[in-house]
C-alpha positions in Angstrom: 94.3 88.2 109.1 98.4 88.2 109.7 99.2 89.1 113.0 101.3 91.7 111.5 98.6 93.6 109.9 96.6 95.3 112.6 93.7 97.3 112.1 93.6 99.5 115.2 90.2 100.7 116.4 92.1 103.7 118.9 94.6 105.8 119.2 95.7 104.5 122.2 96.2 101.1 120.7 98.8 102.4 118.7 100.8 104.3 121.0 100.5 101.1 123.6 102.1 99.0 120.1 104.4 101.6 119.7 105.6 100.8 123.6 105.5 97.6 123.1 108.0 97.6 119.9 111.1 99.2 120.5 113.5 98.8 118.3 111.0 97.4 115.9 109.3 99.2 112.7 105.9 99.8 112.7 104.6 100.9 108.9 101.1 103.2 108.9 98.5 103.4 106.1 96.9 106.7 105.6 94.4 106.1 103.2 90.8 107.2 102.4 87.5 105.5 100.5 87.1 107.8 98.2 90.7 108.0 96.9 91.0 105.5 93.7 95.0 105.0 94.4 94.4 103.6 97.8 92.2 100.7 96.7 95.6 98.9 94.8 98.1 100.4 97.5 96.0 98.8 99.9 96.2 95.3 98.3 100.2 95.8 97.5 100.3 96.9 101.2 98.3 93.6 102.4 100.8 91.5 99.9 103.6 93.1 101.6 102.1 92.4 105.3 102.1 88.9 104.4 106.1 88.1 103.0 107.2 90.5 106.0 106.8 89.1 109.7 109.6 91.1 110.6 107.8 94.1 110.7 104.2 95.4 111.9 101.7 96.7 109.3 99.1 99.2 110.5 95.8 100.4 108.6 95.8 104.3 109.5 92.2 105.0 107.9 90.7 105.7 110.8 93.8 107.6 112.7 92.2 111.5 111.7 93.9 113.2 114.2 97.2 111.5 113.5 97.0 112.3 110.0 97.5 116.0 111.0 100.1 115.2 113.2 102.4 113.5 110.7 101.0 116.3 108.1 99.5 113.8 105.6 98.6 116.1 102.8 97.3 113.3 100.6 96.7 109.8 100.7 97.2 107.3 99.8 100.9 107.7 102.5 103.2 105.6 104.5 104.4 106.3 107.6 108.1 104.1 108.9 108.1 104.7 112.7 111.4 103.4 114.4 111.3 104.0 117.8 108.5 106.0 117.7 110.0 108.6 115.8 109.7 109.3 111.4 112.1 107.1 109.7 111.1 107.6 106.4 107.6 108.4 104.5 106.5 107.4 101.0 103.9 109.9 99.8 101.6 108.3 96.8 100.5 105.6 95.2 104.2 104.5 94.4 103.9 100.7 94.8 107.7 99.7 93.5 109.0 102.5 96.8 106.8 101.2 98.9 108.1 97.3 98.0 111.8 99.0 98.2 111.2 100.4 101.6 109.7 97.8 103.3 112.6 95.3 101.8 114.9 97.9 103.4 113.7 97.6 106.7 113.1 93.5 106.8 116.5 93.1 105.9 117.5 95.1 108.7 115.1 93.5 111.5 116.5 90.4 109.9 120.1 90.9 110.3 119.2 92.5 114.1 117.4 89.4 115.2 119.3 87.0 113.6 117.5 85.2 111.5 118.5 84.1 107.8 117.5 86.0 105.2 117.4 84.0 101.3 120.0 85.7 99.2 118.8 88.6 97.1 120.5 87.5 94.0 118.4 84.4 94.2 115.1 86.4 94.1 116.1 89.2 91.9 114.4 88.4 88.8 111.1 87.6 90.9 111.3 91.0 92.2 112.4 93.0 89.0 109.0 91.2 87.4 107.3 92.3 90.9 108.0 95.9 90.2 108.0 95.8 86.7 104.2 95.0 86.9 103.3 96.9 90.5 101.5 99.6 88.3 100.1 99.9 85.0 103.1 102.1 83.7 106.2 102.5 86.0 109.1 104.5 85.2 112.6 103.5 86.6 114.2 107.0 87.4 117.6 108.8 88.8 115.6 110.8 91.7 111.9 111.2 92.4 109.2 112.9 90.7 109.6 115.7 92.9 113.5 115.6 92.9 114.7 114.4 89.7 118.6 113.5 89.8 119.6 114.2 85.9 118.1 115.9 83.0 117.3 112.7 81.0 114.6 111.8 84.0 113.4 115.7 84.7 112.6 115.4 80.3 110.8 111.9 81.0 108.8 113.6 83.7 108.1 116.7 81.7 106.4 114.5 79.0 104.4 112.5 81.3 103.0 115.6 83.1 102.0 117.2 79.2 100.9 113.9 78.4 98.7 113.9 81.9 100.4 110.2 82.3 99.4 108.3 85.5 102.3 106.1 86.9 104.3 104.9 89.8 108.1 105.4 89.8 111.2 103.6 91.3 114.5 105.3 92.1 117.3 103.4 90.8 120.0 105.7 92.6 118.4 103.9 95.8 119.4 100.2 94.9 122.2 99.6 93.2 121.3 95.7 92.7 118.4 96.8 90.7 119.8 99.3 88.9 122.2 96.8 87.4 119.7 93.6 87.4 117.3 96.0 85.6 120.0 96.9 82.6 119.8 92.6 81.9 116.7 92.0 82.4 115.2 94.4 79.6 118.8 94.2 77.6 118.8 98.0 78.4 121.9 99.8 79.9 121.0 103.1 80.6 118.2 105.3 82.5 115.2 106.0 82.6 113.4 102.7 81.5 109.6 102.7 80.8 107.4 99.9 81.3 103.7 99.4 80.4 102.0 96.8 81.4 104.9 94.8 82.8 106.5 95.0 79.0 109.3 97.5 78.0 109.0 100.3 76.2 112.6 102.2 76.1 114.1 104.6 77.0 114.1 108.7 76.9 114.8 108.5 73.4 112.0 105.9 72.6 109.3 108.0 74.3 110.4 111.1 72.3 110.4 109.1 69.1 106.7 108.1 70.2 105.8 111.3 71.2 107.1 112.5 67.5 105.5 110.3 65.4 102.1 110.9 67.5 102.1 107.7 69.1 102.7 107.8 72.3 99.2 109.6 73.1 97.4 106.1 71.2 98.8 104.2 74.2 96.7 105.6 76.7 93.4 107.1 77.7 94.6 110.8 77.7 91.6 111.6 79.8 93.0 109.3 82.7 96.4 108.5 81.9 96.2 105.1 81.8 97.3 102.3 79.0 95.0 101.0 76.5 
């Protein structure tokens, strides 16, 4: 196992971590094993563990009491502690928000420690095709599902949620070096972008022209929302 993904057996473990790593960010795991979501959240938080020694991983399942205290209402959910306090929370099975927070936060311990980070332009294509494929259909967005930031993503969202649609999303107002390495690599300028199965589909306009010519419901099990 990495030595930065701990599986805790106590409370008390964790706070004596959380002593122990100040000025460090420690990343919890509430997840359950009868949740579906959590199986692949688990491996993309594993993956995640393993390219980020800058940061401490920590499997949560077992944390009940905790869970009420940081008012987990579903799982699968991440938990940022900085300092022992809430930095920042990612509530879902949202793999490419999960990828953007954690890149967040390693690129911060790595500027505070002084270590050398590779250049992000180097790897962007590696990561666009990471997030591009981190769920069977993910939907690059102005907002969140819950927040939406234009009209052109709230009417995106509306379809998916008639549709009953299963899929992870990424806001694009929350890296700008995505949101303009995305436009090239799928020779699309404007937002939101659809992928299924790690290939584009299009845009708004696409996904209504689907939708119109009743095809958009032939590309996935309806029952479970997810692509043929």
């Amino acid at each position: 196992m990495d030595n930065n993904l701990l599986e805790l057996t106590s409370e008390d473990e964790l706070k004596k971590l959380i002593n122990q790593s100040e000025g460090s960010v420690i990343i919890l795991d509430f997840w359950a094993t009868w949740a579906q979501p959590c199986s692949q959240m688990n491996e993309v938080f594993t993956e995640l563990a393993s390219k980020n020694a800058s940061l401490k991983f920590v499997d949560a399942e077992k944390f009940s009491e905790l869970s009420e205290s940081f008012e987990i209402a579903a799982v699968p959910t991440f938990i940022f502690l900085k300092n022992g306090k809430i930095a920042e929370r990612v509530d879902g099975a949202n793999a490419p928000e999960l990828s953007n927070r954690v890149a967040k936060y390693a690129k911060v311990s790595s500027f505070a420690t002084g270590t050398k980070s590779v250049p992000q332009k180097v790897d962007l294509n590696t990561r666009l095709k990471t997030l591009v494929n981190s769920n069977p259909v993910v939907a690059f967005i102005k907002g969140t599902p819950s927040q939406p930031r234009c009209g052109f993503t709230r009417q995106l969202l509306d379809i998916f949620t008639e549709n009953k649609v299963q899929f992870s999303s990424f806001n694009i107002l929350s890296d700008e070096e995505v949101r303009q390495g995305l436009k090239e690599y799928s020779n699309w300028p404007t937002f939101p972008q659809v992928y299924i199965n790690g290939e584009f589909v299009g845009g708004l306009d696409i996904i209504k022209e689907l939708v119109a010519n009743d095809e958009f419901k032939g590309m996935f099990q309806i029952s479970s929302g997810v692509p043929v």
